[in-house]
BAFIBA-808840 format. One line per 8 residues: number of its first residue (from 1); for each residue x, z, y of C-alpha. Coordinates in Angstrom, 2 decimals, always signed. Layout:
// BAFIBA-808840
NUM> X:Z:Y; ...
// end
This chain:
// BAFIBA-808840
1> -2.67:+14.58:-0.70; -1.79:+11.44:-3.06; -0.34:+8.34:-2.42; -2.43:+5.80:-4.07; -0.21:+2.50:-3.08; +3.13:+1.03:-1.15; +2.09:-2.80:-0.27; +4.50:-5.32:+0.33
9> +3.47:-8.42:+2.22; +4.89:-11.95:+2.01; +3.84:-15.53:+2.81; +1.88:-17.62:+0.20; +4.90:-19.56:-0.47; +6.90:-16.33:-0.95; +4.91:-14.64:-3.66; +5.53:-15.82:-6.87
17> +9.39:-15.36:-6.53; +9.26:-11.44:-4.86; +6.84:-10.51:-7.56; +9.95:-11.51:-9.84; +12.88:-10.53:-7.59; +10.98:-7.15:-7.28; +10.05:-6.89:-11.30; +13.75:-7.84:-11.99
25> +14.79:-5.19:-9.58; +12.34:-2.04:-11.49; +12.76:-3.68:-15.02; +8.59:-4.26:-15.10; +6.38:-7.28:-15.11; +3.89:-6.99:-12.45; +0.38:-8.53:-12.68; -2.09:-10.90:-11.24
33> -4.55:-8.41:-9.31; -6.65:-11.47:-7.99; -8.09:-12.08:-4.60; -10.03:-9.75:-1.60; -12.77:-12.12:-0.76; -13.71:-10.06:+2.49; -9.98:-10.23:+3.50; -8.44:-13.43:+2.45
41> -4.99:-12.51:+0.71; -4.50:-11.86:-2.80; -2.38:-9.94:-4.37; +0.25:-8.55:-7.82; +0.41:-5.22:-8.62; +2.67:-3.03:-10.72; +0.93:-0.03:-12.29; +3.29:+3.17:-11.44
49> +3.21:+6.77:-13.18; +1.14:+9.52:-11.30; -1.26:+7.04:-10.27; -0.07:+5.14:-8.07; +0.73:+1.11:-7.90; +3.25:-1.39:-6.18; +1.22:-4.23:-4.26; +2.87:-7.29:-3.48
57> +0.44:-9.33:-1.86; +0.10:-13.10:+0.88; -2.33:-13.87:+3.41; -4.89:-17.37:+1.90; -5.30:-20.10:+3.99; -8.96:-18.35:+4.92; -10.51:-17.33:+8.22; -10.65:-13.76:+6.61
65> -7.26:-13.30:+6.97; -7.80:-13.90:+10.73; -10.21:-11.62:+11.19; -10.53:-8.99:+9.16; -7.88:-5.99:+9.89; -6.77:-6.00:+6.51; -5.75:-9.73:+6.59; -4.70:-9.64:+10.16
73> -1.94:-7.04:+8.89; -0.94:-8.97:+5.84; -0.21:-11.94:+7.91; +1.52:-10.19:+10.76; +3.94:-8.76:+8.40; +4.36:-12.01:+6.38; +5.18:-14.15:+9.31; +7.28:-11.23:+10.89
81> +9.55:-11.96:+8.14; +7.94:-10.12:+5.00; +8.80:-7.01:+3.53; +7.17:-3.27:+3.39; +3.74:-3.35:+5.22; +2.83:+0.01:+4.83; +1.74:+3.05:+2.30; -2.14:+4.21:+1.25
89> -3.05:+7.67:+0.69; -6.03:+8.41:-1.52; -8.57:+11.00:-0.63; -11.67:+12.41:-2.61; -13.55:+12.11:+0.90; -13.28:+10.37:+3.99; -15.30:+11.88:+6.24; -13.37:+14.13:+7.24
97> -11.22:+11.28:+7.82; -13.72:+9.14:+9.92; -14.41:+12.25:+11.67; -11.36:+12.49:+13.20; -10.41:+8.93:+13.47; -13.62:+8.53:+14.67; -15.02:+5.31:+13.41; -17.13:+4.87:+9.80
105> -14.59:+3.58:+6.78; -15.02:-0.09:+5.79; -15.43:-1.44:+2.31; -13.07:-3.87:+0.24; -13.01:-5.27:-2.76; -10.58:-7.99:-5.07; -11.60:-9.64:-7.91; -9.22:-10.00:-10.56
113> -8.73:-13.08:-13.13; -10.79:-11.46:-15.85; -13.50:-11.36:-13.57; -14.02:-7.08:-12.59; -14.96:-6.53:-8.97; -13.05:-3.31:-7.98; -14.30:-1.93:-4.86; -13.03:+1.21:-2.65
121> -13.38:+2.04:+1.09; -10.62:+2.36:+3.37; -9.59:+2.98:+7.06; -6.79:+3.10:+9.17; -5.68:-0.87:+9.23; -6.19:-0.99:+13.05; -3.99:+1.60:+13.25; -1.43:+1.01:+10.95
129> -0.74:-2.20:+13.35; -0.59:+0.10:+16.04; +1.95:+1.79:+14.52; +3.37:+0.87:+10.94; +4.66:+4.55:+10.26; +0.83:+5.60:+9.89; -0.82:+5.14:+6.65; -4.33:+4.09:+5.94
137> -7.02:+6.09:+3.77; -8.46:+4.76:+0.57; -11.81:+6.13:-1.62; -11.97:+4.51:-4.95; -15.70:+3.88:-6.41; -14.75:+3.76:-9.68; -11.59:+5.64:-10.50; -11.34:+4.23:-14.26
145> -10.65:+0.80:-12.81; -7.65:+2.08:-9.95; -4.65:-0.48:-10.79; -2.61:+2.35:-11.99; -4.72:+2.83:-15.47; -2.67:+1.74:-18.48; +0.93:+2.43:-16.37; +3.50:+1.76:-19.46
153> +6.87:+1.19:-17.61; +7.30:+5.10:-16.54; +8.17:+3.83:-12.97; +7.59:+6.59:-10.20; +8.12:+6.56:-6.40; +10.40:+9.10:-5.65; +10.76:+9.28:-1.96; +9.58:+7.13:+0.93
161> +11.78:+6.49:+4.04; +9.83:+6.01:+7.63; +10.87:+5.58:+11.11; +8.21:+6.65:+13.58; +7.14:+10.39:+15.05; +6.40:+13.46:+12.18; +3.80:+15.34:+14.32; +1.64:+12.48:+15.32
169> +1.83:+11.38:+10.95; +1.07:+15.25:+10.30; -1.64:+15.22:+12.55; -3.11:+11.69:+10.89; -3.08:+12.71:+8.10; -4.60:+16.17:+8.69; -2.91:+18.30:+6.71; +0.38:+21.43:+6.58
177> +2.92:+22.57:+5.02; +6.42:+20.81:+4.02; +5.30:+18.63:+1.63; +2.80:+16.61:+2.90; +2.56:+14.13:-0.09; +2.54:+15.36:-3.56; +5.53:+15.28:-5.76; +7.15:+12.31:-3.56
185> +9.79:+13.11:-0.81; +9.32:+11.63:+2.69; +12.68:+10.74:+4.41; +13.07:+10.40:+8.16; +15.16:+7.31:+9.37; +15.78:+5.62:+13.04; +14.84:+1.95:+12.54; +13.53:+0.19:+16.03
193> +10.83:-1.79:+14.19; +9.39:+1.60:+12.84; +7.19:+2.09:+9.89; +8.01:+2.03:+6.30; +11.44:+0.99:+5.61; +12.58:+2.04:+2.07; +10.71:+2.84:-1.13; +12.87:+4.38:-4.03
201> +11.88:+4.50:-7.37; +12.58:+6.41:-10.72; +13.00:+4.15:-13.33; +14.49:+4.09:-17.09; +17.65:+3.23:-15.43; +17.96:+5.83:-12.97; +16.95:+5.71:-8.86; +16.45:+2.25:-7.56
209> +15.89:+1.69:-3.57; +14.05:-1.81:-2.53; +14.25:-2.04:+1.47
// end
């Protein structure tokens, strides 16, 4: 199984200086990745090695972000303070996924500054509320256009550290064995808010941690 994202979530007023704190901190420039019409936050991502991507992304002044789950989570995080809202894990297929979840997958798209649509399904957002250790599911429709194409800085998440319960994330995700996300480490911490509270990353100047 593949982690496709980590997403960071700040107020409006808050994202043009983490998306440089952050950059500063990994030695890369991240990008404008645009807006999610259907969910009312926009986002900057940094393309990562193995395909994956840092998201740094603010709830919009836009009754999406009330309403849809996506935007209800960006905004409870922001206004909770900010910082790590949670992790994605891509999958080929998700109905096994909506199968045991039990609900259909819901569709997303953002439209970046040049003007490409990039759309995917997802699902898990309600839950990932519920319970910010859990990650949610995401199916690309167009793979060539995932934000991790043309990665140039080398950057790689090495390890993850959540606080929450292993069985019921083992379970979710439906899978065994040890290593239940490839080639990136999953630490176990206490933390009484729970959820994802440390990403560390390989970078040109060895391991850097961003809580």
């Amino acid at each position: 199984m593949q982690l496709d994202h980590v997403s960071y979530a700040v107020t409006s007023a808050e994202l043009a200086d983490t998306v440089q704190r952050l950059g500063a901190d990994l030695g890369a420039a991240f990008i404008d990745g645009g807006k999610h019409p259907r969910f009312g936050t926009r986002n900057f991502v940094l393309p990562l090695a193995g395909g994956t991507y840092i998201e740094v992304v603010a709830p919009l002044e836009h009754p999406a972000a009330e309403s849809a789950p996506f935007g209800q989570a960006v905004r409870q995080r922001a206004e909770a303070g900010g910082g790590w809202m949670g992790w994605v894990v891509q999958v080929n297929d998700l109905a096994p996924v909506e199968a045991r979840i039990g609900r259909p997958a819901g569709d997303g798209h953002r439209v970046r500054p040049d003007g490409v649509d990039v759309s995917w399904k997802q699902i898990g957002l309600i839950d990932l509320m519920a319970d910010p250790s859990l990650p949610y599911f995401i199916n690309w429709n167009d793979l060539s256009l995932h934000p991790s194409v043309g990665a140039t800085s080398g950057i790689q998440v090495s390890e993850i550290a959540i606080s929450g319960d292993r069985d019921k994330l083992v379970s979710w995700l439906g899978v065994q064995g040890e290593e239940l996300i490839d080639s990136v480490n999953l630490k176990w911490v206490d933390d009484e808010d729970g959820g994802l509270t440390s990403v560390t990353f390989q970078t040109s100047n060895g391991p850097v941690t961003i809580e």
